[in-house]
ZANUTOR-771494 format. One record per atom (N, C-alpha, C): x, y, z. Coordinates in steps of 0.05 Angstrom, whole numbers, plus 5000, padded with zeros to 4 digits. Layout:
N
XYZ/...
***
This chain:
539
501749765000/500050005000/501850255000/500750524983/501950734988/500750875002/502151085020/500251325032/500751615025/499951775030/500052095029/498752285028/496452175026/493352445030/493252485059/493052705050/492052815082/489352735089/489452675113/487152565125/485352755140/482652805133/480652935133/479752765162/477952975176/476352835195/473852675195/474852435198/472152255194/469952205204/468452165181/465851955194/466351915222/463851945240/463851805264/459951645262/460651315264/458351295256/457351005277/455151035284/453350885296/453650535276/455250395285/455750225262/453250055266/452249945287/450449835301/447749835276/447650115281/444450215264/445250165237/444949985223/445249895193/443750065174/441350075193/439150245167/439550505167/441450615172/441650835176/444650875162/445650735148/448650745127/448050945109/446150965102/445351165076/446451445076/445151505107/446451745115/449451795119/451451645114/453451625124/454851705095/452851705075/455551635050/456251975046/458751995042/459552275035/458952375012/459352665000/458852634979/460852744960/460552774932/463552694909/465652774921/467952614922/470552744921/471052824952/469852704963/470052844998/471452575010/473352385000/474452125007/477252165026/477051955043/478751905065/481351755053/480651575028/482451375022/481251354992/483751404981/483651504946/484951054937/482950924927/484450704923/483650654894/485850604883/486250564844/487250264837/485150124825/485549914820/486049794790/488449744780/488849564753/488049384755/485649264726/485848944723/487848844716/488748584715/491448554700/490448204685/491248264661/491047944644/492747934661/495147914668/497447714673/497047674707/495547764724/494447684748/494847374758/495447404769/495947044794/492147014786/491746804791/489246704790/489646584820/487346694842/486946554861/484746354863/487446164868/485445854867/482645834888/481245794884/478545724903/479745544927/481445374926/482545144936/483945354972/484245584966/485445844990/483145835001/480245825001/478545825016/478445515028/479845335033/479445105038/478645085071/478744885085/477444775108/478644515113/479544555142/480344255157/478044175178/477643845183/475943825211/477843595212/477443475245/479243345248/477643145275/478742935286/477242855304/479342895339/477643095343/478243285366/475843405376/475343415401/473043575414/470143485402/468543605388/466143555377/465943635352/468643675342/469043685309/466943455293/467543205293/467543035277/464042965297/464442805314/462242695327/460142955345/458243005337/455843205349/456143465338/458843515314/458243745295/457743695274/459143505261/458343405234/456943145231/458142935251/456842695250/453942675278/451842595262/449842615286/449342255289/448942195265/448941945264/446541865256/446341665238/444441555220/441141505230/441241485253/438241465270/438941695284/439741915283/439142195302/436442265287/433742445313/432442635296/433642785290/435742955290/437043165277/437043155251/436143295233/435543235205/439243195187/438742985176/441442985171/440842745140/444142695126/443542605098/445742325110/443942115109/446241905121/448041935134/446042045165/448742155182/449742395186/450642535172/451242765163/449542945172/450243245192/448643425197/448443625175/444843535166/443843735140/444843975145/444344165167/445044465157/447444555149/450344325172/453044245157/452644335130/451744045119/451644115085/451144305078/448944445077/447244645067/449044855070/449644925094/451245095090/454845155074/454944865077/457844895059/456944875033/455844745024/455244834990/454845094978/452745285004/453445504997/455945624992/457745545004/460745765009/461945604982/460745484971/462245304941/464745104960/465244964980/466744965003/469244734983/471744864970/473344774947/474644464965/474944504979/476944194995/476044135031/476843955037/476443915069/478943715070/479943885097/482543625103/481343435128/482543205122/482243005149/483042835141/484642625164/483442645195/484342845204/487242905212/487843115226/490243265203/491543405219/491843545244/492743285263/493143335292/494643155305/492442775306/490942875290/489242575299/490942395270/491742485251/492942295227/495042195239/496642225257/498642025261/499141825271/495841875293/496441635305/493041405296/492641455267/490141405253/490941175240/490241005234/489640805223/487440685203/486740735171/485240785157/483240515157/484340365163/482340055162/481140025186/481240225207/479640235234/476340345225/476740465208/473940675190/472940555167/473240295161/472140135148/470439855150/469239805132/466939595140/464339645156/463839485158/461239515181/460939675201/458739835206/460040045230/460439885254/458039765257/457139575285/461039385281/461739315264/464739195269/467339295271/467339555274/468939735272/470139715303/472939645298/473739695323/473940055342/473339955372/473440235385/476940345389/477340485383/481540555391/480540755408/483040845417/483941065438/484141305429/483441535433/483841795420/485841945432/488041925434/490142055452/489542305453/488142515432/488242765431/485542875447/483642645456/480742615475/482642675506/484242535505/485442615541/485742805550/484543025541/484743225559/481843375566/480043255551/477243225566/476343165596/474843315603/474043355635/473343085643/473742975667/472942635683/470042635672/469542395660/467142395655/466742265629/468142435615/468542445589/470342185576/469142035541/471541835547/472541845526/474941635519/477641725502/477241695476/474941455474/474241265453/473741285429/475941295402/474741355378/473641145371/470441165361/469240905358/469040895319/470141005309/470640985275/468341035265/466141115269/463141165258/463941255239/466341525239/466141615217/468641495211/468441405187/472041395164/471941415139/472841355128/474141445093/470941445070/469841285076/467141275055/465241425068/465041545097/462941765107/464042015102/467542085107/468142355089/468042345058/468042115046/467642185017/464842225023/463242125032/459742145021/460042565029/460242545055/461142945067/462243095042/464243025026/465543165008/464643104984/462442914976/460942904957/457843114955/457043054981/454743194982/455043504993/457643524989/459143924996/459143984966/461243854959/462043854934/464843964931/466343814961/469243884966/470243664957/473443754945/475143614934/476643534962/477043184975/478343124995/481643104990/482343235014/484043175023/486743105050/486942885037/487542685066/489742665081/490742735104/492942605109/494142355126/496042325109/497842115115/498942035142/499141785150/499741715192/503041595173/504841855182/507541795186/508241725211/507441845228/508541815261/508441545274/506241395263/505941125276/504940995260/505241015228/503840895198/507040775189/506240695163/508740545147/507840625123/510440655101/509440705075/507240475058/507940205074/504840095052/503240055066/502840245089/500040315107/499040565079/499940725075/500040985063/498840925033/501040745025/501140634992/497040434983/496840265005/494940135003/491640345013/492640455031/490340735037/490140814997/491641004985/491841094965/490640774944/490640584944/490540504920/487240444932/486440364960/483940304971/482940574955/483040804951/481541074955/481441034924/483640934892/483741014882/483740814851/484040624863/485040364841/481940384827/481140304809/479640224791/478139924798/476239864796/475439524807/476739354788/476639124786/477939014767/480539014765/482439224782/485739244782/486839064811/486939214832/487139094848/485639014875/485838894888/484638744906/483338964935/485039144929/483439334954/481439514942/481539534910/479239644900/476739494905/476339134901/474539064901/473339074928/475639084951/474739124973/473039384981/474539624959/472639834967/469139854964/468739704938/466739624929/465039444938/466639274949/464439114974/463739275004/465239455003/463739665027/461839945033/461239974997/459340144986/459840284966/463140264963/463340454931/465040374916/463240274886/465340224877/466440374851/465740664853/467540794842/469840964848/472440934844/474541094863/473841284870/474741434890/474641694903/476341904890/478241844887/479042054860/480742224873/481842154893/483542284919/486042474913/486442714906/489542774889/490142914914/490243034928/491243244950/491442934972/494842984974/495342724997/497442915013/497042925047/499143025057/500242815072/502942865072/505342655078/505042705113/503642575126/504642695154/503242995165/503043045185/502543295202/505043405219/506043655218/506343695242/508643535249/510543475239/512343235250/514543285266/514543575268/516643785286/515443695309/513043635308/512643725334/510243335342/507343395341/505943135356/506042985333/507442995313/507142835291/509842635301/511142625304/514142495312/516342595326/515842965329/517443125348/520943095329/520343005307/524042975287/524743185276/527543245269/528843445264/528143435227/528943575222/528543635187/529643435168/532243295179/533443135164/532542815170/531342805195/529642535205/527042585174/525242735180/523042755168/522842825135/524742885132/526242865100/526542675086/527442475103/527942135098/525742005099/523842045118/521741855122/519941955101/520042245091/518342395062/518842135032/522042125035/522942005013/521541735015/521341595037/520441305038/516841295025/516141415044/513141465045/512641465013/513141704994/513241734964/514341564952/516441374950/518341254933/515241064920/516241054900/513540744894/510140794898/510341034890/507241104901/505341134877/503340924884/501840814869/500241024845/500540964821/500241024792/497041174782/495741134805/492840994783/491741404789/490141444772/489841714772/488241714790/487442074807/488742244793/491742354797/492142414779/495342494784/496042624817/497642524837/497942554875/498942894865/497343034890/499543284896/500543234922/502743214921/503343104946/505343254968/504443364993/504343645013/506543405029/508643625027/510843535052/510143715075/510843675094/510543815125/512744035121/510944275129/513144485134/512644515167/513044805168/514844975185/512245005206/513045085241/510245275246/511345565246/509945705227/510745975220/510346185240/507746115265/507946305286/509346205311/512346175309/514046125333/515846325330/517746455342/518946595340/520446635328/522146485311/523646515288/522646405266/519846395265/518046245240/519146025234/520245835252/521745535239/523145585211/524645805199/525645815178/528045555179/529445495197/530645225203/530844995195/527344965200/525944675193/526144655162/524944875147/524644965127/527444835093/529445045117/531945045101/533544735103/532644595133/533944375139/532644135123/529744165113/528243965095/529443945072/529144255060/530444245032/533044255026/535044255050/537344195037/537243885043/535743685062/535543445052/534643345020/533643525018/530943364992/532743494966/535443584973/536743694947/535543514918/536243654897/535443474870/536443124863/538243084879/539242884873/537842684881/535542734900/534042554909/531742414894/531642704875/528642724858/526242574869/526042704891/523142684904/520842924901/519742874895/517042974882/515943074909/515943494914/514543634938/512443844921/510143664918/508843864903/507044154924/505944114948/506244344958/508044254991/507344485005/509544555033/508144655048/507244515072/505844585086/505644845114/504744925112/505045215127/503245265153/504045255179/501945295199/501945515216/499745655203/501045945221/498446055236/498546045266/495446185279/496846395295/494246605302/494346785311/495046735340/496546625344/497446445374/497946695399/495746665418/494746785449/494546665463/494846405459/495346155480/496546285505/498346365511/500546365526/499946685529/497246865529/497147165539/494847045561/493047255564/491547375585/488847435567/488947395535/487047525520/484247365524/483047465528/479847365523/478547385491/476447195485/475947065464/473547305463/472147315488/468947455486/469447745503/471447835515/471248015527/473348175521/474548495510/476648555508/477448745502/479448995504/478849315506/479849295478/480649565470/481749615451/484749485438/485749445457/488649375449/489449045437/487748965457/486548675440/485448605425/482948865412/482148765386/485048815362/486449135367/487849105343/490648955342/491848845371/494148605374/493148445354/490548285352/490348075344/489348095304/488648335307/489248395276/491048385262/492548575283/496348605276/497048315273/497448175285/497947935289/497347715260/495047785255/493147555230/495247765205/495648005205/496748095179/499948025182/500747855201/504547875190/504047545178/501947535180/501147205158/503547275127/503747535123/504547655098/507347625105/509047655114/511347675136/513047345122/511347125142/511546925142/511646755116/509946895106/509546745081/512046815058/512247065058/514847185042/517147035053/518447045073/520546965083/520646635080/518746495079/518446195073/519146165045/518346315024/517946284999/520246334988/522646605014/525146704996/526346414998/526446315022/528346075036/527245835016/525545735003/524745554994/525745554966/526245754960/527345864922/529845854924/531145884935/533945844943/535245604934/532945424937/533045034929/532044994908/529445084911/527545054885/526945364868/528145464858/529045704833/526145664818/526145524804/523445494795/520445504808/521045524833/518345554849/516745324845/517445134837/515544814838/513644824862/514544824874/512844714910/511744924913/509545024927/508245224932/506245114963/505645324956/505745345000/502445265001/501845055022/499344945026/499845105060/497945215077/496745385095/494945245099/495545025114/492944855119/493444895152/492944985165/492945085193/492145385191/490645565201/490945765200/487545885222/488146035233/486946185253/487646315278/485346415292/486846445321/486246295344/488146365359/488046125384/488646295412/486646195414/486246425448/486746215470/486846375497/487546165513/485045975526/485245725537/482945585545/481645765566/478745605566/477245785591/474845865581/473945875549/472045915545/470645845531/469945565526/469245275519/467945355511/465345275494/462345295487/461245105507/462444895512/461744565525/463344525542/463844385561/465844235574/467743965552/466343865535/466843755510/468143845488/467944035482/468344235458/470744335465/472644135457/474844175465/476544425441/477744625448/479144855440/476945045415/474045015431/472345225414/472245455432/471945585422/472345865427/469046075413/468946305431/466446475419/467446635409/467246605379/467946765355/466747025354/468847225362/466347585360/467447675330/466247975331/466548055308/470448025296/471248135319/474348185316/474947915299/473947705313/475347415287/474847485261/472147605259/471547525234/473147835209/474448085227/476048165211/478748155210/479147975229/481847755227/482147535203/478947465200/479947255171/479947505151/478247665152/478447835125/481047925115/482947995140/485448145130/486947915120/487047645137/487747385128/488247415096/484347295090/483847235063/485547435046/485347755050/486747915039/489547765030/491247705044/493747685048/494747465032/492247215029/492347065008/491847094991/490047284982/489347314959/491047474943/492647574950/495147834942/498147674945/498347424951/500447124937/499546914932/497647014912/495846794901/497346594886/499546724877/501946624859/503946394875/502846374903/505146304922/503546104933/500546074931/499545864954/497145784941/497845504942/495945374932/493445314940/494345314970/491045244983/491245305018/489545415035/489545455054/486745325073/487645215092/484345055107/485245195137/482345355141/481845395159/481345225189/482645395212/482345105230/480945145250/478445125258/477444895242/474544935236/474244815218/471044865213/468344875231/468144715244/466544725263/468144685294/466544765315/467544695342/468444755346/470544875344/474444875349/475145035339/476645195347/479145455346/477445715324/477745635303/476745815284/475245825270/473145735279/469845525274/467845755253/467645675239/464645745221/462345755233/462145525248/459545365256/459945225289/457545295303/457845195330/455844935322/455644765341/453144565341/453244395361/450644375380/450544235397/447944085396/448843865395/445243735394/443243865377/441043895378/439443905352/440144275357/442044375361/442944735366/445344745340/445044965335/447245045309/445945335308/449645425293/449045715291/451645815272/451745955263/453446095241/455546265253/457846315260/458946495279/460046765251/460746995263/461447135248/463347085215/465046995231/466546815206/466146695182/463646515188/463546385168/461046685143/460646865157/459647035134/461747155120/463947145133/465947245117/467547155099/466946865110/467746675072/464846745058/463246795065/460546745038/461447005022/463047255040/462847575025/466047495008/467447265019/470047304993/469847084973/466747054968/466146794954/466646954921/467347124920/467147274888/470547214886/471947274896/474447264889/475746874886/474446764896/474746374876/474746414848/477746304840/478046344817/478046624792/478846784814/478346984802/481747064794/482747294774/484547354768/485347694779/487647604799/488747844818/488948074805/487748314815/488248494810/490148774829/491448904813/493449154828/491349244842/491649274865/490149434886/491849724907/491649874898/492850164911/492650324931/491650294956/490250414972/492450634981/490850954985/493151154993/490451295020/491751245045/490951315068/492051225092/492951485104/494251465126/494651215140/497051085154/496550945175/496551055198/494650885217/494250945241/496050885269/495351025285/497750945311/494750805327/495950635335/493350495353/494250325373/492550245387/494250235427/494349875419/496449835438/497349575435/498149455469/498649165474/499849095503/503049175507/504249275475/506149385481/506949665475/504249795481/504750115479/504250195457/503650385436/503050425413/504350385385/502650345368/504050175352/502050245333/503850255295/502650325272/500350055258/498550155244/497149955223/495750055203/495949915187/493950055147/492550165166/492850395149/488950455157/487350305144/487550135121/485449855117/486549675100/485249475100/486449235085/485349235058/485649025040/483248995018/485348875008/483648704969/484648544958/482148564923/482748544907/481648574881/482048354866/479448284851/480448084828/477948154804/478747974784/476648034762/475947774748/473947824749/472847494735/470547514722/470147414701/467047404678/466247654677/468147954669/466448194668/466048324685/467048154719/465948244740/469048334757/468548554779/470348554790/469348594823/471048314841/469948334862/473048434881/472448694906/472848854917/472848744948/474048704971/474248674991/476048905005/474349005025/476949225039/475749155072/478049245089/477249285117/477749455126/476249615143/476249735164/477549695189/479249675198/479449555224/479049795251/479349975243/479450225264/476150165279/477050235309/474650225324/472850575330/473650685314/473150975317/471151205293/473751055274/471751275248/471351135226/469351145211/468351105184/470951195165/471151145140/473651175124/470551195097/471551445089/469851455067/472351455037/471151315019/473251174995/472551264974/473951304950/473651324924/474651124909/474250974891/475050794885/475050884854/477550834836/477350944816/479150624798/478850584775/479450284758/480550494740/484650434733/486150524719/485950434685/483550234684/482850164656/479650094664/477750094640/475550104635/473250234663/470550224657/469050294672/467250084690/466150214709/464350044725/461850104719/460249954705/456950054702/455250074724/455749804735/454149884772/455449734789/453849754817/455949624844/453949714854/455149414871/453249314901/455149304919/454749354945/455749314967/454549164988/456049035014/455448955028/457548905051/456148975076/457648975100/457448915124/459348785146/459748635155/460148775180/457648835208/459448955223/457649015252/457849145271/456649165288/457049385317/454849475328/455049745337/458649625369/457149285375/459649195392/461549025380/464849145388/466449005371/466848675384/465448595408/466048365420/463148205415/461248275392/459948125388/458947935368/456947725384/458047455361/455647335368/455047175353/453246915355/453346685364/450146625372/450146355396/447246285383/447446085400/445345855393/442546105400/442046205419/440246355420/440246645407/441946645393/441947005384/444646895356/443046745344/444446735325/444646835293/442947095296/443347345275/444247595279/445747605315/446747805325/447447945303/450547855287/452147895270/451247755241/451147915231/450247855202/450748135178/450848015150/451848225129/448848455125/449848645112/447348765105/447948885083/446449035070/447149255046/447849425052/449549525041/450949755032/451350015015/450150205022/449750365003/451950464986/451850524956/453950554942/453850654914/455750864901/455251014882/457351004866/456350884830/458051044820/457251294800/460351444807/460051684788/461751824775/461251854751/463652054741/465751814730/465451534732/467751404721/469751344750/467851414777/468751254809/468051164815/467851074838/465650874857/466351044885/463851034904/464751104927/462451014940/464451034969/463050854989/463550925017/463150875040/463950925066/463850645084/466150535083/466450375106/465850475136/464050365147/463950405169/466050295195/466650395214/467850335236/468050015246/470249905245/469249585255/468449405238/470049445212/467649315186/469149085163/467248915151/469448765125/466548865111/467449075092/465748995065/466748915039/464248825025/465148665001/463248714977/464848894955/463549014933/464448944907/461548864887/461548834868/461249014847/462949024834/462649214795/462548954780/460049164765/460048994732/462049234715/463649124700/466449254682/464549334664/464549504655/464549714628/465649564599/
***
């Protein structure tokens, strides 16, 4: 971003009162933030695959959020909680990872097969930290043919990962040919087919392992380098062609594991010719280890934790210089399959619901600056899954028993549903940055975020607000062709700590936005506290 207009005194606006935006819009040429946007043919195309999604079996992820089970009244599609669906089809929902996150290592894929009633019960090591009462027991209800049916009836492309930590490569190899062989080839195909499907799954997104720095096997870079090479050597043929995700770095520790990073790839030098088609990236807004509250919190904690979601940009650059260094050609590209924030325990939804948290508005313009940040190295990252979809840490969706509810968040994937597949556009924003109070004394930020793309004629617009004070009124002007009309819509509320629950679960919701073009501009007024998200039809 550039800056240098002088900054006019802003908007001060009742964000709360929605119906009353109208009044707020300035009029010609009276803008806070002058932002000029190029289309560009030669634009990164951001893959839809950046809006992706992990669930995992932890807390009430898997069992009483998604899985209700085949005789629940909870209205559901074989099992499957209907509004689940319903609602991810809306968001077009591009991939889902599972099992884990820390449950793939110590997973076993033939425990989730066959008969349910014969399905052995295992141990959930990552269940042990559930309150007395509570028990360990993964009973396999769900496995490999109930997330294909989930990612069939989403209309997500799966993807799975791999149990390095306590798996073997023809644990790995025979998973892949079970998910993928053709009937008639080999013998675990026909087995698939005698357990309800017998057309392959079609499985191409395979991650090698989780996490192996750390609950995945706790190994150094050159341990987990080797066990990459084994796992891949000989890996079964039958389409679709594997993309296959090595374990990277965790990018929010203090020296971003650049270490791990440089210590993989100088194992995996060329001579090895092992095939890293993406690199896995885990980076959360990590408050574990503060004092921050999830539902309660002054000023300095809503914009720490903004600050915080935007050095995503930081991380990602510095991973990508260190990674070219090896690979010049940029082959491997960065999978962000971890990503959100993480507050400290204490404020459960459940005693069960293990690491969910009450999502206020602040999360939900924490993903916005996020998505921003991907969407602007679209060129760099193939795919990012939120963690986690339901229940847990950075949840879309709460659900408890026949209760569900939408948390801020997840409206903020429905408002960056225009930019899937869309082709990046130069985005210019010139307005002051702000000094704004922090736990370590004052400290600078954009005065807003945003991100542009153009697709079928259309160009879709995301900017944020983050300031808790004033309205930012905008001009928006396109350095080639015109905008015939625009819609707006925005995301926001009179309290910045508020959010949705099972009983007030339209607290937070989008609304319209009033918005003008004229003269060959667009203008608009973000309100205080805000993600909006605006459509032009191109000229």
């Amino acid at each position: 971003m550039t800056y240098g207009m002088q900054r006019r005194t802003l908007l001060r606006t009742a964000a709360g009162a929605l119906a009353g935006f109208a009044a707020a819009v300035r009029p010609a040429l009276a803008a806070d933030a002058d932002i000029e946007i190029t289309p560009r043919a030669d634009g990164d195309t951001i893959s839809p695959h950046i809006y992706g999604h992990f669930i995992e079996h932890l807390g009430t992820v898997i069992y009483d959020g998604i899985w209700v089970g085949r005789n629940s009244k909870i209205p559901n599609v074989d099992g499957i909680r209907l509004k689940f669906v319903e609602d991810m089809k809306r968001l077009a929902v591009p991939n889902l990872r599972w099992p884990g996150g820390c449950f793939a290592d110590g997973y076993h894929w033939r425990d989730g097969i066959g008969s349910a009633s014969a399905r052995p019960r295992t141990y959930n090591y990552w269940q042990a930290s559930l309150p007395p009462g509570f028990d360990h027991t993964e009973t396999n209800e769900f496995g490999i043919h109930e997330f294909m049916r989930l990612c069939r009836l989403t209309g997500a492309e799966p993807y799975l990962a791999a149990n390095v930590g306590s798996g073997s490569p023809k644990e790995f190899h025979d998973w892949v040919l079970y998910c993928n062989a053709p009937v008639g080839t080999v013998s675990l195909a026909a087995e698939r087919a005698a357990n309800g499907d017998k057309a392959p799954f079609g499985v191409k997104w395979w991650g090698v392992g989780n996490e192996s720095w750390g609950c995945g096997g706790a190994m150094n870079p050159g341990e987990y380098a080797t066990l990459y090479r084994r796992f891949i050597t000989q890996f079964p043929v039958y389409e679709p062609k594997p993309y296959l995700v090595a374990v990277g770095p965790r990018g929010h520790s203090k020296d971003m594991d650049i270490g791990w990073t440089t210590g993989f790839f100088e194992n995996m030098l060329p001579q090895h010719r092992a095939k890293v088609d993406g690199y896995s990236l885990h980076f959360y807004t990590d408050f574990r280890n503060t004092r921050e509250k999830v539902g309660q919190f002054d000023a300095a904690g809503w914009y720490d934790v903004i600050r915080e979601g935007l050095r995503t940009e930081e991380v990602i650059d510095k991973h990508w210089t260190a990674m070219g260094a090896y690979d010049k050609a940029h082959h491997t590209k960065l999978i962000v399959d971890e990503w959100g924030v993480w507050y400290p325990p204490g404020e459960e939804t459940a005693p069960n619901h293990l690491l969910s948290q009450p999502l206020t508005l602040r999360d939900a313009l924490h993903t916005a600056v996020s998505f921003d940040v991907f969407n602007r190295h679209a060129g760099k990252i193939a795919m990012a899954n939120v963690a986690q979809t339901i229940n847990c840490l950075h949840s879309l969706f709460l659900a408890q028993g026949d209760r569900y509810a939408r948390t801020p968040v997840y409206h903020v994937f429905d408002m960056y549903r225009g930019h899937m597949g869309g082709r990046l556009a130069q985005l210019n924003i010139r307005t002051p940055e702000r000094k704004v109070p922090s736990r370590n004394g004052a400290v600078t930020l954009a005065g807003l975020s945003g991100s542009a793309s153009t697709k079928d004629g259309r160009m879709s617009i995301t900017l944020t607000n983050p300031s808790l004070d004033d309205a930012v009124a905008c001009r928006i002007r396109l350095s080639a062709g015109t905008a015939s009309e625009a819609r707006a819509t925005v995301l926001t509320h009179a309290d910045k700590a508020a959010r949705n629950t099972f009983d007030r679960p339209d607290e937070v919701k989008p609304a319209a936005l009033p918005i003008t073009v004229r003269g060959g501009s667009v203008e608009v007024t973000l309100p205080k506290q805000s993600v909006v998200s605006i459509e032009l039809r191109l000229g």
